[in-house]
N, C-alpha and C positions, 0 to 999 in steps of 0.2 A: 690698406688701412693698418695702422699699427697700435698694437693694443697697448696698455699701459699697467704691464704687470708688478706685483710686486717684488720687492730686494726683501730678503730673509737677512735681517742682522742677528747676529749672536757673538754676545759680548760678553756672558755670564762663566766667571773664569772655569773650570772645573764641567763646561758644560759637555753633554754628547749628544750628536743631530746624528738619529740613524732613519732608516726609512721603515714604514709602519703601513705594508699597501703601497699604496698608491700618495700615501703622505710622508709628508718629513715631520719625526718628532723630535723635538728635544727634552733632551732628559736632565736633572740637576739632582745629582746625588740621589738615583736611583728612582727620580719621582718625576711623571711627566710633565712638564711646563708649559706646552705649546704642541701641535699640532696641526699643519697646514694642508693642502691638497697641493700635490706638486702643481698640478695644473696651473693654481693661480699663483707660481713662481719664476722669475727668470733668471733669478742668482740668488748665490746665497753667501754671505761676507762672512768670515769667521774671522771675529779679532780677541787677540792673545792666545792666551790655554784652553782651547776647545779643540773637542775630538770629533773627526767626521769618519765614520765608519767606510769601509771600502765598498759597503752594496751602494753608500751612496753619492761616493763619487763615481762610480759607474752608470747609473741613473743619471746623473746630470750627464757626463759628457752625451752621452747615448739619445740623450731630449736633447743637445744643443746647448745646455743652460752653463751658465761658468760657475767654479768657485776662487771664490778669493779669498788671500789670510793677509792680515793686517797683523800686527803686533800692537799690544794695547795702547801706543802712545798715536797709532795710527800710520803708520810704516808700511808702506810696500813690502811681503814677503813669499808671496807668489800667487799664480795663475792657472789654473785649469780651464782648458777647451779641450770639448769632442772634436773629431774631423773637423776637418777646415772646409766651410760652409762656402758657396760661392762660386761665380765661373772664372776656373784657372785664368782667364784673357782679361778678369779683371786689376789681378794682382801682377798679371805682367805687364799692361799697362800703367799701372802704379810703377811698377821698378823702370819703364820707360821714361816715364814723366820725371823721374829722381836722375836718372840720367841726361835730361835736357838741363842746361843752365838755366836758359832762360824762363821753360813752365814752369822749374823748383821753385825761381823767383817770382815770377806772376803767383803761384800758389799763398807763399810763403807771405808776400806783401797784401795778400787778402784777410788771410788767416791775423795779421799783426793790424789791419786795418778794424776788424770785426773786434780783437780785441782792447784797443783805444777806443775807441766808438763808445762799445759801453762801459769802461773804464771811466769816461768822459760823463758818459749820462747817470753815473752812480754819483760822482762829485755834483753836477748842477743838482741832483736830486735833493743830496745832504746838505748844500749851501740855501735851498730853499727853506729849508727845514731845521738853520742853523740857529743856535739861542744866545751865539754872540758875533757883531760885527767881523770881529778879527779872526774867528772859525770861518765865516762867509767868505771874509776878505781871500785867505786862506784855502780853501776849498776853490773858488773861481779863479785864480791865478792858476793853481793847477790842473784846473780844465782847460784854460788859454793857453797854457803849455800844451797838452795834448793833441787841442786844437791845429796847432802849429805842426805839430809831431804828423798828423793826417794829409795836411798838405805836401808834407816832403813824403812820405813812404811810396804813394805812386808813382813819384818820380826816382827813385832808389835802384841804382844802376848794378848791384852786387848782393851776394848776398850777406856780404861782411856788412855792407851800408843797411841791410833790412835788420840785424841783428842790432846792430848800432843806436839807431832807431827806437828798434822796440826796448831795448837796455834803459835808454834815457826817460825815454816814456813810463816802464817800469817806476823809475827810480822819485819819478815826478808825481807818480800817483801816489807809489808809499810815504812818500814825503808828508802829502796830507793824508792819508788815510787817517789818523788819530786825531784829526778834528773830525771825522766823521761819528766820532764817539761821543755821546751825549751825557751820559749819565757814569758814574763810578771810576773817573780817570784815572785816579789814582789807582784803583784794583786793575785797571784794565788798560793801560800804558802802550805805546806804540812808536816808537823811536825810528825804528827801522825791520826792512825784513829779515828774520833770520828762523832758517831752517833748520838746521842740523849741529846742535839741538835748537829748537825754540827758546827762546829765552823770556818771553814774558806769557800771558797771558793767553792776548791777544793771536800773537802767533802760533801757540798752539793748537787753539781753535780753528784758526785758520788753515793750518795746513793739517788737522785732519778733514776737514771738508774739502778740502782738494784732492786728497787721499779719496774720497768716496768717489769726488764726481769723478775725478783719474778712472775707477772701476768701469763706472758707468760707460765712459767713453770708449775706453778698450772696449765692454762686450758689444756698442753700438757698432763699432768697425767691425769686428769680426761676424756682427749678423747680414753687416751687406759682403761680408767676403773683402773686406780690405785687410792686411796686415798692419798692426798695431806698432809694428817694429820698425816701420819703413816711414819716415815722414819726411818732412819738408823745410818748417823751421828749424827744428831741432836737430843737433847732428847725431848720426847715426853713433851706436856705441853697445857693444853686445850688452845683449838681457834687456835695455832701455826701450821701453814702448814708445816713441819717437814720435811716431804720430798721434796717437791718444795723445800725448804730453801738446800736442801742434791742436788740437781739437779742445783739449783742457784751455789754452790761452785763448780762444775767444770769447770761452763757457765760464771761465770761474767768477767774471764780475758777475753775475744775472745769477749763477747759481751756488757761487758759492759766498764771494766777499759781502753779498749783499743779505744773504740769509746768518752768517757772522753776527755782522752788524744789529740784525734785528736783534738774536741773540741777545746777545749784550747792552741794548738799548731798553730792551723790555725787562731786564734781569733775569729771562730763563734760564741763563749761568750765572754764576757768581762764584767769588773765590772758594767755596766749598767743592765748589765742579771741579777742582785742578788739585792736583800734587804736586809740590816743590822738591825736584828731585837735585843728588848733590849735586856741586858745579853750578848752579842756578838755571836748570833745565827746567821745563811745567810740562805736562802732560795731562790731559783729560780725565779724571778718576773714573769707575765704573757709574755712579750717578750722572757724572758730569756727559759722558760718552749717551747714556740711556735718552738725556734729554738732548742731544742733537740731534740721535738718529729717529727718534721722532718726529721735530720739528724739520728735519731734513723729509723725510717721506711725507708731510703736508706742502712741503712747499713742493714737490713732484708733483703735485696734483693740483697746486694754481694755473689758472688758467692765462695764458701771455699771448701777447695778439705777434703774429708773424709773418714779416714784411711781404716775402716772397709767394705764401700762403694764400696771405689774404684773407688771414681767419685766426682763430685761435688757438690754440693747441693747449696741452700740460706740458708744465715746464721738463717734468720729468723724461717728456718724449723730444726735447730737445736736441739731445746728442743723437738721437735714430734717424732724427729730421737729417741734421746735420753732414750725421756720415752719407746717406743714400745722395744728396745733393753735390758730395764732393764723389762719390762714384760715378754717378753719371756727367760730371765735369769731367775724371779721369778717361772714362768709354765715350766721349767727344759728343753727349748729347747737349751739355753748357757749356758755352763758351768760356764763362768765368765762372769761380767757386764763389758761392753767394754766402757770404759769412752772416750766420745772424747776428741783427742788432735791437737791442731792446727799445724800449720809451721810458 
């Protein structure tokens, strides 16, 4: 049974998380803000200018637990783990499997299946739910693309052809993503995807909740004992969590593009959440930030019915599911890696 603890965010610039006991406090300009019991922690995300004292990242690795630092616009800037958790003969069966062409490929065309699938069922979702024709018309055309996209990836001889694939598949879903947008188009604009920097809104949002689940993913690998660094879609390239990034693509429609959208459909951001930086960058302002990583940790806690399962979990426990299912594919107890797929 896996429990479903909580992520400690701190986002309050000027902040410091030291340990108080057996608790994590943080402090803001001398004065306590929060104080948690480690116990009902299993990370803790520090983004932009916050200080974590050294008793307490010794504490964490020492429990197992990870820390992360994010830069305030939502940026990967690094990782703590304790000892590497897990039986050695799991990770070298990982680096086995990366060695095989053809399981990298089998893996790799599930992983890209799981995430079309529900790529797929976010679009028929929003086309049911659309308030005009030409958003419908729009939104199902790009699920009949996808569609299409699922029939050919089992049959995908390479893994230039799986990459291929999922590239166009990509490019088909963001294509309609911005009809998935109901309310405030004009504030909340969707062209295209672009990362680095974001350049509208939308994208920013978006790729800090990628940014989170990314976390999430990494510490689910490293608690069944898989390497983060080692994956399968993605190609390998120092520092790059490869696999987290391989586990990120079947998860971000369900946990992340979808919880976006709500976002933005309900107005619990709006152009006051973002900062237009020079060059026409947006990043999440500290309000803006405060109200996703809230409505991010509720929706960790909705409960999603799961196929394999046969019951229903919290979303939040998704990635724990996910990675333990792809290790015991890796140690030969399933034949296939069973990518979740939502309803």
């Amino acid at each position: 049974m896996i429990e479903l603890l909580n992520v400690l965010y701190v986002q309050t610039q000027g902040a410091v998380v030291a340990m108080d006991h057996d608790a994590v406090r943080v402090d803001v300009e001398h004065e306590t803000r929060l104080r948690v019991p480690l116990l009902r922690l299993s990370a803790l995300v520090a983004i932009g200018r916050v200080t974590i004292t050294p008793y307490v990242i010794e504490r964490f690795a020492q429990d197992g637990k990870s820390i992360v630092w994010l830069d305030n616009r939502g940026r990967f800037r690094a990782r703590i783990e304790g000892p590497t958790r897990g039986n050695v003969l799991l990770r070298r069966a990982q680096h086995l499997a990366l060695d095989n062409e053809a399981r990298t490929r089998a893996i790799a065309i599930r992983l890209v299946a799981g995430k079309v699938q529900n790529s797929r069922v976010l679009l028929l979702r929003a086309a049911r739910e659309a308030a005009t024709e030409s958003d419908e018309s729009t939104l199902r055309k790009s699920a009949d693309r996808l569609a299409i996209a699922l029939t050919h990836i089992h049959g995908a001889g390479s893994m230039a052809e799986v990459r291929g694939i999922e590239g166009e598949a990509a490019r088909s879903y963001f294509e309609a993503f911005g009809s998935m947008v109901r309310v405030d188009r004009s504030d909340f604009p969707f062209d295209r995807r672009s990362r680095r920097p974001p350049r509208d809104r939308t994208n920013a949002l978006v790729s800090f909740l990628y940014a989170l689940v990314l976390a999430e993913c990494s510490a689910a690998l490293e608690g069944v004992g898989l390497d983060p660094q080692v994956g399968f879609l993605h190609v390998l390239r120092p520092g790059r969590p490869a696999l987290a990034l391989d586990l990120l693509e079947e998860l971000r429609p369900a946990l992340a593009d979808r919880l976006a959208l709500r976002l933005i459909n309900r107005r619990q951001v709006t152009v006051d959440s973002f900062d237009n930086l020079p060059g026409g960058a947006y990043h999440l302002n500290e309000d803006g930030r405060r109200a996703v990583l809230v409505a991010f940790q509720r929706r960790k806690e909705e409960m999603v019915p799961h196929r394999l399962l046969q019951r229903s979990i919290q979303v939040g426990l998704l990635p724990h599911v996910q990675a333990r299912l792809l290790a015991r594919h890796l140690r030969g107890d399933l034949a296939e890696y069973p990518p979740y797929v939502g309803r």
